[in-house]
N, C-alpha and C positions, 0 to 999 in steps of 0.2 A: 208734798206741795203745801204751802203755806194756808188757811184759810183765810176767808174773807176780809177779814180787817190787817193782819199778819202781814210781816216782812220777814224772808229769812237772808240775812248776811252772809258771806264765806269768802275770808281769804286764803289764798292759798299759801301753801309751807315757803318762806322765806318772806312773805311781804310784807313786814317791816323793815327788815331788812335793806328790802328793795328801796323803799321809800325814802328810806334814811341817805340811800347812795344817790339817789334822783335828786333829793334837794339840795343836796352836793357838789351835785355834774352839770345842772342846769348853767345856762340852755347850751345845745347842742352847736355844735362848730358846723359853719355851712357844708353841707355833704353827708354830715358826718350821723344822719338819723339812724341807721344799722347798728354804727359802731357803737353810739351813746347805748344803743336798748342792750349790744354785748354784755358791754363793760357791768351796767344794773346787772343785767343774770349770773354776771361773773362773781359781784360781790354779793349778792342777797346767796350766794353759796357760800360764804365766806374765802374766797378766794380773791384776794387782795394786790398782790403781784406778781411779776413774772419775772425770774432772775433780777430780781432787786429792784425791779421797773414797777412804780405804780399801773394798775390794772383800767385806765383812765380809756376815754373814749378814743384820743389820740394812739395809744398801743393799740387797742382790738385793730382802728384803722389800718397800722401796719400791717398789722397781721394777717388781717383779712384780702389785702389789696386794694383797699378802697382808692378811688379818684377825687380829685377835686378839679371843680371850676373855675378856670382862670379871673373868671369874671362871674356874681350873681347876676340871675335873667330874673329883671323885674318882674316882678307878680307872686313869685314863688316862696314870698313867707309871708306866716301870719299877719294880719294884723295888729300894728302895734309891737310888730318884733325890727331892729334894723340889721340884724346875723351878725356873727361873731366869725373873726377869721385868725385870731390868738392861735394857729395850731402852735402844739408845744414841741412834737416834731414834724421832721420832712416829709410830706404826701406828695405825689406823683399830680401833673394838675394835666385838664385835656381841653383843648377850646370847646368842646360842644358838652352845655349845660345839661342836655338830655340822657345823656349817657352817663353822668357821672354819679358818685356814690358808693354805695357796698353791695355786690352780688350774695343772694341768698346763700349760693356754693360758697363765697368765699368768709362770710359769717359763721357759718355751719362748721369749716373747719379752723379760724381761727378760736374760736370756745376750747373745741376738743384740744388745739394747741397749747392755748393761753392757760387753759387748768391741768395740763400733764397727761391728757386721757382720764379725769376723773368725773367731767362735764362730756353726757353727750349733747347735739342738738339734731334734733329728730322733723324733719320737715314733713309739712302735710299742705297738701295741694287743694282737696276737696273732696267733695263737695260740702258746700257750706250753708249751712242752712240753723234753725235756732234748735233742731235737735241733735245736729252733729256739735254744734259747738258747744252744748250743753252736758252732751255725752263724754266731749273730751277733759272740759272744766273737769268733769265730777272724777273723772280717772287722775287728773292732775292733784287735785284735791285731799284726795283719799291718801296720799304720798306721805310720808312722814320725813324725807329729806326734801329743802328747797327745791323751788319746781316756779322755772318761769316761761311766759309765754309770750313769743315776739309776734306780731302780728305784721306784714306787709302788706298792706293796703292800699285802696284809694278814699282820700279823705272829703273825697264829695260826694258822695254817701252816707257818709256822719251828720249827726245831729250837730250844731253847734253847741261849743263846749261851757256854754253858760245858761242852760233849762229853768227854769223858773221853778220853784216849791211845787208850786200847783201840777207846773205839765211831770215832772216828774212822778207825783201820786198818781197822775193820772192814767197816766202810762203803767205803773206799777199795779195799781187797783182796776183799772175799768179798760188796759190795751188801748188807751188813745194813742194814735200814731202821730199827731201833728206835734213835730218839735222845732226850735228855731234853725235856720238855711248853715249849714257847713262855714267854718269857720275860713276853707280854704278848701282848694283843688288841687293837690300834685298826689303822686304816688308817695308811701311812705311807712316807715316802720316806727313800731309804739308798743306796750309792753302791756299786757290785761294780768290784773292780781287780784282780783276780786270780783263778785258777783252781788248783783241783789236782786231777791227775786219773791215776785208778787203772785196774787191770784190772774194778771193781768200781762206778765209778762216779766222778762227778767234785763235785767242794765248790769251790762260790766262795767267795771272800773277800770281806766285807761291812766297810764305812767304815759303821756306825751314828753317831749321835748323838747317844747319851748312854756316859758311862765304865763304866756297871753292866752295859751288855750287853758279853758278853765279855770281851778283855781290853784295855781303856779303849775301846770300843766299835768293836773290830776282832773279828767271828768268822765260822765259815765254816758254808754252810747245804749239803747235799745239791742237785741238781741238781733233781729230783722236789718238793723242796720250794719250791725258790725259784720254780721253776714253775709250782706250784698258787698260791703267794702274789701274784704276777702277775695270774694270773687274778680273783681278790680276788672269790671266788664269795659271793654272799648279801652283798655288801656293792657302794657305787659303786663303777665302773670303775676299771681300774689299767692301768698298762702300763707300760713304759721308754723314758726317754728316750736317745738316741744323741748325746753331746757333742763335736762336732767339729771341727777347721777347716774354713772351709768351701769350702775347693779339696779335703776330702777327701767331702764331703757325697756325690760322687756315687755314689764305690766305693761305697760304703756302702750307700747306696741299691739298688744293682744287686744287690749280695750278701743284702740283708732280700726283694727280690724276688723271689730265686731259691729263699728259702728257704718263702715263699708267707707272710712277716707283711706285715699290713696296717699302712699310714700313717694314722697322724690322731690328733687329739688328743681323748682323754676326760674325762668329768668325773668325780674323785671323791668331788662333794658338796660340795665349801668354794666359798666366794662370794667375790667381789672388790670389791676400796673402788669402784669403779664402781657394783656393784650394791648398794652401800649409799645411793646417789647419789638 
């Protein structure tokens, strides 16, 4: 643990990588939060295409199933964002805004798809808390092949993605909890690559999806927070997925079951081109 005056940083294996593909692919095609955080894990592996196909958020989408909305349901993005509807192919579209999107099952196996069986993606349900998710950083961490982490959440929960100098020391040194109100309310996936951590408490570093959160949609949330956001209470299921090779599939494994999270994949709420069938 760090001492008193002390900060200790930690990214995890790929993110640069990851970073480099985010400011790339920004911002995300309305719907398309799941597939955008794929496609980042796809490439921070270096896996760049699929049968001659860029590896973009539009592919994971097919591949995954994902839905789109025939229509945005005002309220549903950021701030200061007006959504992007450029898909660059054909998605499957449903009238009702609430169900659409990318299922955690159908993310899960578009990865293992989209990289040949050399990605797996390892879902973890819960429970969530700042020692389990601490626990699982540090196993991702310790990895020496790229290792990413999709988070599906509720982002009204989250700290808003623009903290001040101060609240962030503050937070970091002395466990102040007061940060600014969420930048938004819907369910949603977003990418953690990195950690910082105090005598006071530790802030991940979040790869979001659109430029307006944070700064071009890179900021850092409390541990306590991104934990309750996990749990995605009063709304469908959330959990994190674990992006890995999958010669490391099994550390990883061993280290979420020591920590006592549960495997398996939940729903939260969005329906697939299958079940439009």
């Amino acid at each position: 643990m760090p001492g008193a005056d002390r900060l200790e940083t930690t990214l995890l294996p790929g993110a640069r990588a990851l970073l480099a593909a985010h400011a790339r692919e920004l911002p995300q095609r309305d719907d398309l939060c799941g597939a955008f955080c794929g496609a980042l894990a796809l490439r921070a592996a270096g896996i760049i295409e699929h049968d001659g196909a860029p590896l973009d958020q539009d592919e994971v989408a097919l591949a995954a199933g994902s839905v789109v909305a025939g229509m945005r349901e005002a309220g549903t993005l950021p701030h200061g964002e007006s959504g992007r509807r450029d898909y660059r192919l054909s998605l499957p579209t449903i009238d009702d805004p609430d169900v659409s999107g990318t299922t955690a099952a159908g993310l899960l196996d578009a990865i293992a798809r989209l990289s040949g069986g050399a990605l797996a993606a390892i879902p973890y349900t819960g429970p969530w808390s700042a020692d389990t998710l601490a626990g699982l950083f540090d196993a991702a961490a310790a990895l020496e092949r790229p290792v990413t982490l999709i988070a599906n959440l509720a982002t009204g929960y989250l700290w808003g993605g623009r903290p001040s100098a101060e609240t962030l020391l503050g937070y970091l040194l002395d466990g102040e909890q007061d940060g600014p109100p969420p930048d938004w309310q819907v369910g949603h996936f977003a990418c953690v690559l990195a950690r910082v951590r105090g005598p006071g408490g530790s802030l991940y570093c979040m790869a979001d999806t659109y430029p307006a959160l944070g700064d071009r949609g890179v900021h850092l949330q409390p541990q306590e927070r991104l934990a309750a956001a996990l749990e995605r209470r009063e709304m469908p299921a959330g959990g994190l997925l674990v992006v890995v090779f999958a010669q490391d599939a099994t550390a990883v494994r061993a280290h979420a079951g020591a920590l006592g999270l549960a495997e398996g994949v939940w729903d939260n709420g969005s329906v697939t081109r299958e079940t439009l069938r």
